[in-house]
VEXTOR-183729 format. One record per residue (C-alpha): residue number from 1; x, y, z. Coordinates in Angstrom, 3 decimals, always signed. Layout:
<sites>
[site NUM [X Y Z]]
...
</sites>
This chain:
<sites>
[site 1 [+0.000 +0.000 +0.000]]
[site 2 [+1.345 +3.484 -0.318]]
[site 3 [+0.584 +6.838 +1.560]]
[site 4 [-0.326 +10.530 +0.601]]
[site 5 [+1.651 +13.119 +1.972]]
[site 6 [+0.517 +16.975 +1.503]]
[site 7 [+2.973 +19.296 +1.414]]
[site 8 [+2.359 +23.043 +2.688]]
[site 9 [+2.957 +26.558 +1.136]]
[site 10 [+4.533 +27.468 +4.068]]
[site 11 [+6.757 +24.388 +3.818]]
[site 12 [+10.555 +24.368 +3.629]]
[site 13 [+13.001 +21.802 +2.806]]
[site 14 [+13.842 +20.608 +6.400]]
[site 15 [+9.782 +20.238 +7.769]]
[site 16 [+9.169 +18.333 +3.774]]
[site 17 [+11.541 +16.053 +4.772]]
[site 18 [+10.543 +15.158 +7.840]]
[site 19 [+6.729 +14.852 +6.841]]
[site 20 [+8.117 +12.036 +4.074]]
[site 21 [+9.948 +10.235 +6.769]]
[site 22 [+7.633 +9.904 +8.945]]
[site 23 [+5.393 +8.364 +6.720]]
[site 24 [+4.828 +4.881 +7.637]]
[site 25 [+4.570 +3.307 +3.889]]
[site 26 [+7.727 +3.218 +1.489]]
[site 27 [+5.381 +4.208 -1.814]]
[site 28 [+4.183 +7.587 -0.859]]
[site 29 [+2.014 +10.265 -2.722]]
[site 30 [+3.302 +13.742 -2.408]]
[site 31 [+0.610 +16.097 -3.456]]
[site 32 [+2.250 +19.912 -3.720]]
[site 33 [-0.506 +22.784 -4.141]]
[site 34 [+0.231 +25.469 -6.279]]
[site 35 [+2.454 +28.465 -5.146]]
[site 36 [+4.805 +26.095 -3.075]]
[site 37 [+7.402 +28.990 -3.944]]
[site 38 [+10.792 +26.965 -2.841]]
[site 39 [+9.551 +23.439 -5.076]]
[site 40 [+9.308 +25.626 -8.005]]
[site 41 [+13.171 +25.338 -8.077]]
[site 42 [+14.640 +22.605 -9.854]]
[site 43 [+17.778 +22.872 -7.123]]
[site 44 [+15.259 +21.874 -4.063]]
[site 45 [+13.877 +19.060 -5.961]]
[site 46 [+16.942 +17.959 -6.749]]
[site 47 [+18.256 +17.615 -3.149]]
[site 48 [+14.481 +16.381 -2.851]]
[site 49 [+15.409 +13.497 -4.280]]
[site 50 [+18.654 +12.941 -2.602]]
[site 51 [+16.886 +12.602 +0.602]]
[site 52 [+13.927 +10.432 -1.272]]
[site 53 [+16.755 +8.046 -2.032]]
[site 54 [+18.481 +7.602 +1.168]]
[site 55 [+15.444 +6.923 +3.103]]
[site 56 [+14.988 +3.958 +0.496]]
[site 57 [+11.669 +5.447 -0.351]]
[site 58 [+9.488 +5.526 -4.023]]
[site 59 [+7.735 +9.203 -3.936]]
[site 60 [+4.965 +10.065 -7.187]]
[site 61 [+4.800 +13.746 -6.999]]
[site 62 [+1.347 +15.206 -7.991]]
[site 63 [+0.834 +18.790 -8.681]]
[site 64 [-1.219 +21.474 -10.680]]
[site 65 [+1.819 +23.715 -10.637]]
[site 66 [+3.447 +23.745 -14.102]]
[site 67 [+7.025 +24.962 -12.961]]
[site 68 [+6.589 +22.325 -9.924]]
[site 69 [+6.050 +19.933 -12.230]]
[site 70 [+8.613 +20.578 -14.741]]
[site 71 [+11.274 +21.066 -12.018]]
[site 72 [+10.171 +17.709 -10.234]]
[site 73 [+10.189 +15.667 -13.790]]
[site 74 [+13.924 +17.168 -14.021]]
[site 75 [+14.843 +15.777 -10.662]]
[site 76 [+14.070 +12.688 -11.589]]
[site 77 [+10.184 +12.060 -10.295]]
[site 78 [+7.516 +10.463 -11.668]]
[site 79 [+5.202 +13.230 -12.192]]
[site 80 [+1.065 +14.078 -12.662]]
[site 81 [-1.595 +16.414 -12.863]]
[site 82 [-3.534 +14.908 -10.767]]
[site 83 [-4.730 +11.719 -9.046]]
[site 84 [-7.261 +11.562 -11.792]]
[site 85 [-4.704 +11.155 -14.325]]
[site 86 [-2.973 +8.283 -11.755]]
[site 87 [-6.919 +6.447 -13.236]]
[site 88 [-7.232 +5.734 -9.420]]
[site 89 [-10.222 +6.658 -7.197]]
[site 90 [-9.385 +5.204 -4.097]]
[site 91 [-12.178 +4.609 -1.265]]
[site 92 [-9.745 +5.770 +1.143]]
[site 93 [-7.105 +8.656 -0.499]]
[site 94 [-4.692 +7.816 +2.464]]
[site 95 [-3.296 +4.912 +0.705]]
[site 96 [-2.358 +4.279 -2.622]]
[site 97 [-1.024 +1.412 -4.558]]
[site 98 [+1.872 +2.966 -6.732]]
[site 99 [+3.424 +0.066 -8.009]]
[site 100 [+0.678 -0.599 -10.884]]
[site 101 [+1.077 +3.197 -11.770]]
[site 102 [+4.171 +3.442 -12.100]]
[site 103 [+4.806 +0.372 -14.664]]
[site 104 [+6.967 -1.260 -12.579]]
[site 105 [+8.356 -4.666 -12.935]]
[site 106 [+7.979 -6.898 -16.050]]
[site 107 [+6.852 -5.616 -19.484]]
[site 108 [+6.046 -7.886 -22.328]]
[site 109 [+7.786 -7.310 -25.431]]
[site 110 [+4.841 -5.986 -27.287]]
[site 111 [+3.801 -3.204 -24.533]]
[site 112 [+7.641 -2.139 -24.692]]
[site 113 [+7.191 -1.816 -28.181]]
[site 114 [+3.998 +0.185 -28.051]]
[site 115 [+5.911 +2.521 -25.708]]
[site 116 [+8.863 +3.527 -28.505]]
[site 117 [+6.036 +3.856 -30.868]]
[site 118 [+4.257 +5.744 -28.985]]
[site 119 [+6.977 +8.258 -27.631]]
[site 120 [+7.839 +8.576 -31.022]]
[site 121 [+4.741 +9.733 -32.047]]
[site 122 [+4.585 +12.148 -29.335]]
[site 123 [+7.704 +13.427 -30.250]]
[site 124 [+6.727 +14.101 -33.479]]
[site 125 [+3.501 +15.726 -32.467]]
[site 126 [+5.671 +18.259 -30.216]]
[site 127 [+8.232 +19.518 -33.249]]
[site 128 [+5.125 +19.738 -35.691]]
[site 129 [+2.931 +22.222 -32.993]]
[site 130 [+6.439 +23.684 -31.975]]
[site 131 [+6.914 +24.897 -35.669]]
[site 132 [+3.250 +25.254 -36.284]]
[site 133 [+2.466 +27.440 -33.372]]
[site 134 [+5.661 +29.897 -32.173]]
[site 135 [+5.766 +31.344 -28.821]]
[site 136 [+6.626 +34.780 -28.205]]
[site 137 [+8.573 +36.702 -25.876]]
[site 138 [+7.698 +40.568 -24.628]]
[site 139 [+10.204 +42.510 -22.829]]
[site 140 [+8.894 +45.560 -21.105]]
[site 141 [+10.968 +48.285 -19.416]]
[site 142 [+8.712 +51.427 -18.003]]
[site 143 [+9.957 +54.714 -18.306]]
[site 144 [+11.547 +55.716 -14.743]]
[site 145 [+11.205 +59.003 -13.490]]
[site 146 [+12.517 +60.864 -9.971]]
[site 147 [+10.217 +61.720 -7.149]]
[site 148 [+11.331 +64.070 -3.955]]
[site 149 [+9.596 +65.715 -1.407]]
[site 150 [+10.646 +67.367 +2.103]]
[site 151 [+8.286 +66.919 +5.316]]
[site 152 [+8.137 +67.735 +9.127]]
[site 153 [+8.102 +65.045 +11.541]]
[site 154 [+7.479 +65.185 +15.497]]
[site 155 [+8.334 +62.622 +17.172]]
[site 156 [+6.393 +62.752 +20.872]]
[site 157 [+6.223 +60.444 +24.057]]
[site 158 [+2.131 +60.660 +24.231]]
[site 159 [+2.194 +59.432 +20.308]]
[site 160 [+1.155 +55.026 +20.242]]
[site 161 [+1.335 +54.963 +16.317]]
[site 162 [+2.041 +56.858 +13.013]]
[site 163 [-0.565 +59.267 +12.508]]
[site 164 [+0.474 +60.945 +8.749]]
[site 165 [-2.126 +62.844 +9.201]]
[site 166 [-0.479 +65.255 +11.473]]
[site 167 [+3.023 +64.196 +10.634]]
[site 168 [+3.565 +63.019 +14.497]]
[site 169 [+5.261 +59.134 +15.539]]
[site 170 [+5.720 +57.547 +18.658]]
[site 171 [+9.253 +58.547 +21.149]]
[site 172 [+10.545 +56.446 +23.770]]
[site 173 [+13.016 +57.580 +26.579]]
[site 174 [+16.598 +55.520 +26.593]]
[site 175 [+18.977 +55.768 +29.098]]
[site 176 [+21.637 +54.621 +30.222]]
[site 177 [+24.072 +55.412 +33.605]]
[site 178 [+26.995 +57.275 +33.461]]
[site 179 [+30.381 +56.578 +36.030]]
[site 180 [+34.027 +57.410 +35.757]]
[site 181 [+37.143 +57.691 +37.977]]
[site 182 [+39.990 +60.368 +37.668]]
[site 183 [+43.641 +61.134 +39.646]]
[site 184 [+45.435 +64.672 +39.168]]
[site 185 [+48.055 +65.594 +41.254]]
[site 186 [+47.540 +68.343 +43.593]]
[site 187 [+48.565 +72.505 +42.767]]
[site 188 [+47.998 +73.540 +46.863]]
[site 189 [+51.653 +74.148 +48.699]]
[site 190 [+51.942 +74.566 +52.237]]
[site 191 [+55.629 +75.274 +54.296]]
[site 192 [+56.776 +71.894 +55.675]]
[site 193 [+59.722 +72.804 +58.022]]
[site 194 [+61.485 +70.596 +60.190]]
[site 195 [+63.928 +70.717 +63.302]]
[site 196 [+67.689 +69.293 +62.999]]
[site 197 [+68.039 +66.692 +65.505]]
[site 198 [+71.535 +64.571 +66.884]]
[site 199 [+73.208 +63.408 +69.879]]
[site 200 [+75.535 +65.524 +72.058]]
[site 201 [+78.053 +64.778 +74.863]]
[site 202 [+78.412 +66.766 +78.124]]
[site 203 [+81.625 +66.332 +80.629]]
[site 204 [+81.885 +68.322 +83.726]]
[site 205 [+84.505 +70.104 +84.490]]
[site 206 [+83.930 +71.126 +88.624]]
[site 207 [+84.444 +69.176 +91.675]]
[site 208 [+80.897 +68.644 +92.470]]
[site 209 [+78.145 +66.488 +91.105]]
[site 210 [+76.306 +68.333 +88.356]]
[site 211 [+72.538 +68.142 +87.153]]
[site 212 [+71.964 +69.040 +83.807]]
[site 213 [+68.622 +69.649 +83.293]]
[site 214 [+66.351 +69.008 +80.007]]
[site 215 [+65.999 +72.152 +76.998]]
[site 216 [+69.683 +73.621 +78.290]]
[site 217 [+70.509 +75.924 +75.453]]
[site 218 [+73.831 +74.541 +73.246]]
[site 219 [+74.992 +76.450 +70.490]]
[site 220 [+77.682 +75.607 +67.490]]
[site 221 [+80.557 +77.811 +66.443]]
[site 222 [+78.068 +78.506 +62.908]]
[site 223 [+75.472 +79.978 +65.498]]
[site 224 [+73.173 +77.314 +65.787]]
[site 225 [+71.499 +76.577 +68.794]]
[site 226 [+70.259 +73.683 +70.130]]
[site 227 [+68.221 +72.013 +73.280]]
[site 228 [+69.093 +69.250 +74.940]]
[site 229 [+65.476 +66.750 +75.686]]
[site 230 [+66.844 +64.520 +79.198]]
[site 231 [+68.355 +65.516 +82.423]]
[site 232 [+71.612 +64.160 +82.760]]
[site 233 [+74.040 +63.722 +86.505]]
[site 234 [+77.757 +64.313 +85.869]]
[site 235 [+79.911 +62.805 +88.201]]
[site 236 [+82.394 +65.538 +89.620]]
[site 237 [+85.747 +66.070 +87.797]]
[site 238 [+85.733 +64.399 +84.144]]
[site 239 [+81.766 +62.972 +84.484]]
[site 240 [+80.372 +62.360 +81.131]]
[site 241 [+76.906 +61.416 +79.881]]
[site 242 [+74.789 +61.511 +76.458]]
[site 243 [+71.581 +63.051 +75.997]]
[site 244 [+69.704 +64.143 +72.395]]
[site 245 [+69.382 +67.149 +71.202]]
[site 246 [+67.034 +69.231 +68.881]]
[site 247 [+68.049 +72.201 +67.404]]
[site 248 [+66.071 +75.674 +68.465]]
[site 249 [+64.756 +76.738 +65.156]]
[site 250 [+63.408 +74.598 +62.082]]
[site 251 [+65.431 +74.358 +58.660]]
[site 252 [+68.553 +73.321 +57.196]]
[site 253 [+70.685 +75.344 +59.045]]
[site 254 [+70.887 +73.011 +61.970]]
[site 255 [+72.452 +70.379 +60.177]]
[site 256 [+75.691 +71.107 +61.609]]
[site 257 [+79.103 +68.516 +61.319]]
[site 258 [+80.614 +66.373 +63.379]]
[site 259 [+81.902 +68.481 +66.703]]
[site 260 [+80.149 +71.619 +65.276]]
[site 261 [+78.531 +72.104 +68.473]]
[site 262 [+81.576 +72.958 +71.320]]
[site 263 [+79.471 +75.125 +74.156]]
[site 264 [+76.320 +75.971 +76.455]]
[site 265 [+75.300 +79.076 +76.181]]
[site 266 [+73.851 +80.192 +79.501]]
[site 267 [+75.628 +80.046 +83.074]]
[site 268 [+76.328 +78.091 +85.108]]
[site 269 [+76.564 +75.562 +82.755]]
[site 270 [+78.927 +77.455 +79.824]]
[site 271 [+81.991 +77.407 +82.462]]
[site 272 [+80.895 +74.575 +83.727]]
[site 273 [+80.925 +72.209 +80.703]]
[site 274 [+82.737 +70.333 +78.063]]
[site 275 [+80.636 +69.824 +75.032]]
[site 276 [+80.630 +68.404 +71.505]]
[site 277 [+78.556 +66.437 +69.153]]
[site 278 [+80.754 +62.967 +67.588]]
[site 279 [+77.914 +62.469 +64.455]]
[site 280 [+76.485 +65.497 +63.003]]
[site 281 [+72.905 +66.887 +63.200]]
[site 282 [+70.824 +65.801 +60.785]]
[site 283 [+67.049 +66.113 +59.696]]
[site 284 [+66.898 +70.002 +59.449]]
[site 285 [+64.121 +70.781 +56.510]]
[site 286 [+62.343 +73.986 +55.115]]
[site 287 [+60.118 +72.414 +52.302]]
[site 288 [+57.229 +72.856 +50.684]]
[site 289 [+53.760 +69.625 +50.174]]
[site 290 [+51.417 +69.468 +48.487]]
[site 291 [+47.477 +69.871 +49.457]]
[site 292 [+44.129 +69.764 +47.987]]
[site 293 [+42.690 +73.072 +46.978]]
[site 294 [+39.466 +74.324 +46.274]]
[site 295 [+40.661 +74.726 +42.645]]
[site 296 [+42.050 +70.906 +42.668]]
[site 297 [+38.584 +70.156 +43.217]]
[site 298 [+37.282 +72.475 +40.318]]
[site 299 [+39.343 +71.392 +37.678]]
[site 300 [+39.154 +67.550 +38.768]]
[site 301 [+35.333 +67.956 +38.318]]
[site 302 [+35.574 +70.169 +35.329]]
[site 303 [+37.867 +66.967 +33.167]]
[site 304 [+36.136 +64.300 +34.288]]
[site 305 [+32.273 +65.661 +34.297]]
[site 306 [+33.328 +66.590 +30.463]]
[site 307 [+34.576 +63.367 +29.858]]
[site 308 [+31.058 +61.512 +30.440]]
[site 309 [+29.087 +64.268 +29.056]]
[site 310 [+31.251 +63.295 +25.923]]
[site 311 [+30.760 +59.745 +26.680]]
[site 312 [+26.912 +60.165 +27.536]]
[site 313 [+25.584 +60.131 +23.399]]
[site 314 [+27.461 +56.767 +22.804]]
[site 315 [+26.316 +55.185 +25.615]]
[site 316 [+22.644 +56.055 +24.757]]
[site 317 [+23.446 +54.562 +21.029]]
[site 318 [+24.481 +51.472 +22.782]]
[site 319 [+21.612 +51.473 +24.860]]
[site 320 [+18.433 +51.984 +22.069]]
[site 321 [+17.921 +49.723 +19.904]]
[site 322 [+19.469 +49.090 +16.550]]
[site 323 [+16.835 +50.640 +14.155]]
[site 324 [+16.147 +54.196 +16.461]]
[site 325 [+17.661 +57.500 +15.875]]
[site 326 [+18.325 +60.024 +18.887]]
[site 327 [+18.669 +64.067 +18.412]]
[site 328 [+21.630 +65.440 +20.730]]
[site 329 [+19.730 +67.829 +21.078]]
[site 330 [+17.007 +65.777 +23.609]]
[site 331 [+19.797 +64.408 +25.604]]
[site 332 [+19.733 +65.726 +29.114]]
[site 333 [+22.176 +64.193 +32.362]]
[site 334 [+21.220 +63.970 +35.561]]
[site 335 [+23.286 +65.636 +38.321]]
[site 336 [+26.429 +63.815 +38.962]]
[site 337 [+27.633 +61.953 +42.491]]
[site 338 [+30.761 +62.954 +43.425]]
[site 339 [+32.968 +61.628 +45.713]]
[site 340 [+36.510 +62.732 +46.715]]
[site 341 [+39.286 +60.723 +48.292]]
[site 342 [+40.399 +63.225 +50.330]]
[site 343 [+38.824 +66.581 +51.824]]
[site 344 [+40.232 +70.310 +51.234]]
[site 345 [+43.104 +71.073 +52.795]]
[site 346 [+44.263 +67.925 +53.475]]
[site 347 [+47.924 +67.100 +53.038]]
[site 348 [+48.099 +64.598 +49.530]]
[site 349 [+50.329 +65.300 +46.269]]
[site 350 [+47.500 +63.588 +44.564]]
[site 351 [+43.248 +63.735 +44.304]]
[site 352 [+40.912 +61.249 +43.061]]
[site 353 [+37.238 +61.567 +42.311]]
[site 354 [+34.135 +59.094 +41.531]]
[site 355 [+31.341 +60.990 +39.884]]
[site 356 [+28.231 +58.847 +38.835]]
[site 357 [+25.017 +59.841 +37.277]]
[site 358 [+22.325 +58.634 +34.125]]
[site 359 [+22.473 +60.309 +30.688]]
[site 360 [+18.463 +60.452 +28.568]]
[site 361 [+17.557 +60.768 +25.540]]
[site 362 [+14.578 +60.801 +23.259]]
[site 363 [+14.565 +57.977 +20.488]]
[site 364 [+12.444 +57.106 +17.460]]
[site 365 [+12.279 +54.607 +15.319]]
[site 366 [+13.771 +54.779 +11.778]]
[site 367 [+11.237 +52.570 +10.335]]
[site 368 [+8.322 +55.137 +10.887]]
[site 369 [+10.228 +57.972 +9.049]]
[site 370 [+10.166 +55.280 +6.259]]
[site 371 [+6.720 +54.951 +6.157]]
[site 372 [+6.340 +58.697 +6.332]]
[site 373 [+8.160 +58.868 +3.477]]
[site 374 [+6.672 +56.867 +1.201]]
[site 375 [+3.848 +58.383 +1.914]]
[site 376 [+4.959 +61.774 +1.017]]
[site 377 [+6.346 +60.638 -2.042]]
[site 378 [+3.127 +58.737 -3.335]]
[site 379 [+1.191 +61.955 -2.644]]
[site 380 [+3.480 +63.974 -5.348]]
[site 381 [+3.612 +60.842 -7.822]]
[site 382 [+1.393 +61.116 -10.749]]
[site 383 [-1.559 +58.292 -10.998]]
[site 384 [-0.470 +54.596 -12.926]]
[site 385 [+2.633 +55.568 -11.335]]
[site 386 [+4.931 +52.931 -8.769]]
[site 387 [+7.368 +53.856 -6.220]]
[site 388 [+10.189 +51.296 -6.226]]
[site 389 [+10.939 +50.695 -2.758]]
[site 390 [+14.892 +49.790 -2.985]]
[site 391 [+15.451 +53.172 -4.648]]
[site 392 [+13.745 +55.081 -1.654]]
[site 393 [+16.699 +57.396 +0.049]]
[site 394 [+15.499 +59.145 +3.639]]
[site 395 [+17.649 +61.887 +5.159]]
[site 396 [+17.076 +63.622 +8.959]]
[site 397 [+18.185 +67.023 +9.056]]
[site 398 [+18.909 +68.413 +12.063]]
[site 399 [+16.318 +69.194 +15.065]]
[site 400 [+14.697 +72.657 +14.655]]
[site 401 [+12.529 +72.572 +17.988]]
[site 402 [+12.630 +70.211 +21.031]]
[site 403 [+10.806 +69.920 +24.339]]
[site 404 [+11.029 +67.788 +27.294]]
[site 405 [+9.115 +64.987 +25.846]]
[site 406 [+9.325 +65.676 +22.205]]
[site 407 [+11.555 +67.029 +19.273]]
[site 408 [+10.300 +68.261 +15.704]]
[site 409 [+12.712 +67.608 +12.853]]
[site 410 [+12.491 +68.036 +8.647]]
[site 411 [+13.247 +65.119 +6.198]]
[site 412 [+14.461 +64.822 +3.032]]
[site 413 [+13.225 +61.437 +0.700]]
[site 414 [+13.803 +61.087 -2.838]]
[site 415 [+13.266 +57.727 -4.624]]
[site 416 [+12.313 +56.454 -8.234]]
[site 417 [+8.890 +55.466 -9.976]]
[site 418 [+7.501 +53.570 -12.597]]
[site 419 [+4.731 +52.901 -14.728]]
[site 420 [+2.407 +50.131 -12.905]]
[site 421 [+2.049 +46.922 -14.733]]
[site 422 [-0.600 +44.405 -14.449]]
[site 423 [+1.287 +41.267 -15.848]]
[site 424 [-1.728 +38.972 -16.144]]
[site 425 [-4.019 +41.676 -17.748]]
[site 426 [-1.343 +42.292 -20.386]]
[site 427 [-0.880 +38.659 -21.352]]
[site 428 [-4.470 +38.251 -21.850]]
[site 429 [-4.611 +41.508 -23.982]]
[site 430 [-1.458 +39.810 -26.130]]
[site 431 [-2.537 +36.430 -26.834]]
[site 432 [-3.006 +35.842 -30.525]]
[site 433 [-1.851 +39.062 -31.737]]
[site 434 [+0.894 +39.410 -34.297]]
[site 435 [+4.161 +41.304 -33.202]]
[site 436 [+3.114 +44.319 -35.074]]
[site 437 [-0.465 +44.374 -33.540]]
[site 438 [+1.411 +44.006 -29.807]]
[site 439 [+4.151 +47.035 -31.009]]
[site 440 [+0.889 +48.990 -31.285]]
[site 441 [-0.468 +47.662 -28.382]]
[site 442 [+2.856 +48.792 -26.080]]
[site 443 [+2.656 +52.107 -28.060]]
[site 444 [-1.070 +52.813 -26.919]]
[site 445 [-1.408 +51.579 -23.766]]
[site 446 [+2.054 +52.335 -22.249]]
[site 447 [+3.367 +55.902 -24.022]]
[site 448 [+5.765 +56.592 -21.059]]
[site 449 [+8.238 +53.517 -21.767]]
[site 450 [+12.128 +53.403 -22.717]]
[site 451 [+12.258 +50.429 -24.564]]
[site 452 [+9.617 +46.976 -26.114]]
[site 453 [+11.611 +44.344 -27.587]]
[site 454 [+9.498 +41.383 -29.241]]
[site 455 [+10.561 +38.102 -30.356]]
[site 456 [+8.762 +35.149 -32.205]]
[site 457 [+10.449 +31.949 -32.046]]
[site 458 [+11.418 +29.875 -33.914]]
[site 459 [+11.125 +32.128 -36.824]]
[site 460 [+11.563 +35.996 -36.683]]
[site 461 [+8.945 +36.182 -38.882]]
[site 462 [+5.437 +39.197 -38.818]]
[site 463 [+3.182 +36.867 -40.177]]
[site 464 [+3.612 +34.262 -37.867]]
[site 465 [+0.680 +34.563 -34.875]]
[site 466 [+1.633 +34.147 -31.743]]
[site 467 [-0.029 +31.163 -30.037]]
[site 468 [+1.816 +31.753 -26.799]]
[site 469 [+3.268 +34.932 -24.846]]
[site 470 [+5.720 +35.181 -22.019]]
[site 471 [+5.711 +38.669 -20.951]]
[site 472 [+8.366 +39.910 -18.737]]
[site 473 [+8.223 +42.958 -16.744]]
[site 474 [+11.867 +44.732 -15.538]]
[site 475 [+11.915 +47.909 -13.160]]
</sites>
């Protein structure tokens, strides 16, 4: 028994496939309505069969479609009409015995005969109404002619759809955040001195036991003075002792050598001792650091608020989708965060800030200028006329007037048309006329045209009447 399987219009080579493997019989039926657009190629029926044959399948193809049919008989398939024509009328169309059909098997001598004779015939039938009746081709190119016009569109948030009408199309708000980091070093000075400081040795020179108290003044032979920070006991005659010192007044000038300091400076203690310093003084500074300033602050802000402003319009395009268009004009940014590391005044050679904030902008879609477009240009067209869609060009100028929620802007569009054709009306008009009576035709009913060529084949010949026409329209 075999099975019928229907293909779909909407059907495409991978779901056609499937359907004919999962039918359960091995002789199957495929019955193909007319204006299955992908089986009118020969290519699909060719890979058709490639699949047919690896399942190990036998498929009949059935069809009303003439280029189907053609294109399937190419491939390789057996091919019909219609089931009619397969002289079967089945009590239940789901399954069909093929085999008979198809001639399979066995043929006697005198039906193979018959066959040649008869394909012969048939052959000879074709040539004779070939030369007997000629087809015809008609090419017809339509004059083309340039169309322009210039419009105002507003795009607004409180707009659902395209209303032509008034020229107005729907806006959405995009946005998207904004957040950066910057350093720069600091322009604030402040005075940074520092005291000298070292070690010093006392030895006293009286009989008796002598305290030395803390901050007893010590000077060097350069001036420098210094104090000393413990209280020290000297043993009488030749008792020595170490204490540190810091020098009186900040700056480099008590950085004094090795036994630059030789006396106190105040009695009793300048008779009374020995003094000098075995390292020198060191540590003695008069420099100037850096701090944070107001204007730090100012120009820290200043670079790196510009920098996401700048920043803010791609960041919107990334956000929007694909097919919208946003004015500059309509974006607006929030007030930034900020954040500094480090508060004015303070002591840093360097200043960081974090500023964050969200950047908005109005967006329409590109799609609904389009239609806007072709709208405006079919209003200026003249009637019979067709615009041809790839030619159509659209051009945004700039915004002339914007609001909070919506922004007014003029278009350009320019695009080509054509004279409209009605294929099927003009075959019917040509069938049967000679090539002179369709050149008249052409010149009557289609005046705005850049070129008719005509062709009778097999012979180029006026007299011959054209049984057949193919007529072929080009834009």
């Amino acid at each position: 028994m075999s099975q019928v399987v229907y293909a779909e219009p909407g059907d495409e080579m991978i779901s056609l496939v499937q359907k004919l493997e999962a039918a359960a019989e091995t002789d199957i039926v495929l019955l193909v309505p007319k204006h299955t657009s992908f089986l009118e190629d020969s290519l699909h029926w060719n890979l058709l069969q490639r699949h047919v044959r690896a399942m190990g399948k036998l498929v009949v193809v059935v069809t009303r479609d003439r280029e189907a049919r053609h294109s399937a008989h190419q491939a390789g398939f057996a091919v019909y009409r219609s089931l009619r024509r397969l002289e079967f009328k089945p009590s239940h169309p789901e399954h069909i015995n093929l085999r008979p059909l198809l001639r399979k098997g066995r043929r006697s001598g005198l039906l193979v005969a018959m066959g040649i004779i008869g394909l012969g015939v048939l052959l000879f039938l074709a040539v004779t109404a070939y030369l007997a009746f000629p087809s015809g081709s008609v090419l017809l190119k339509p004059a083309v002619q340039d169309v322009a016009a210039t419009f105002t569109v507003t795009a607004r948030l409180q707009t659902s759809s395209v209303d032509l009408a008034t020229g107005q199309i729907p806006a959405r708000l995009v946005q998207a955040s904004l957040e950066g980091v910057d350093t720069i070093d600091t322009t604030g000075r402040k005075s940074n001195p520092a005291k000298a400081r070292g070690e010093i040795t006392l030895l006293n020179r009286t009989p008796s036991t002598l305290l030395v108290p803390p901050s007893t003044l010590l000077a060097s032979g350069q001036g420098a003075q210094f104090l000393t920070q413990e209280q020290v006991v000297l043993s009488p005659s030749g008792g020595t002792a170490r204490t540190s010192i810091t020098s009186v007044d900040a700056g480099p000038a008590g950085n004094v050598p090795s036994m630059g300091i030789d006396r106190a400076v105040l009695q009793p203690y300048a008779s009374a001792l020995a003094v000098w310093n075995e390292l020198p003084t060191s540590g003695g500074l008069n420099e100037e650091i850096g701090v944070v300033s107001a204007q730090d602050q100012s120009n820290l802000r200043s670079r790196l608020g510009g920098r996401l402003t700048k920043e803010a319009q791609d960041r919107l395009q990334a956000a929007k989708p694909g097919s919208d268009s946003i004015y500059p004009a309509t974006v607006t940014i929030s007030p930034f965060k900020e954040q500094f590391d480090k508060e004015l005044g303070a002591t840093a050679s360097s200043l960081t800030l974090h500023m964050e904030g969200a950047v908005t902008g109005l967006a329409f879609n590109g799609g609904d200028v389009n239609l806007m477009a072709r709208t405006a240009l079919e209003s200026q067209m003249q009637q019979g006329l067709r615009l041809l869609p790839e030619t159509l060009q659209v051009t945004p100028q700039e915004a002339y007037d914007w609001g909070q929620d919506w922004v007014a802007f003029r278009v350009l569009s320019k695009a080509k048309a054509s004279a409209t054709v009605d294929n099927d009306r003009v075959l019917a008009d040509l069938r049967g006329l000679t090539p002179r009576e369709t050149r008249a035709y052409f010149e009557k009913q289609f005046p705005q045209k850049d070129q008719v060529s005509i062709s009778v084949k097999p012979l180029e010949l006026d007299w011959i009447p054209v049984y057949v026409w193919k007529v072929e329209v080009h834009y």
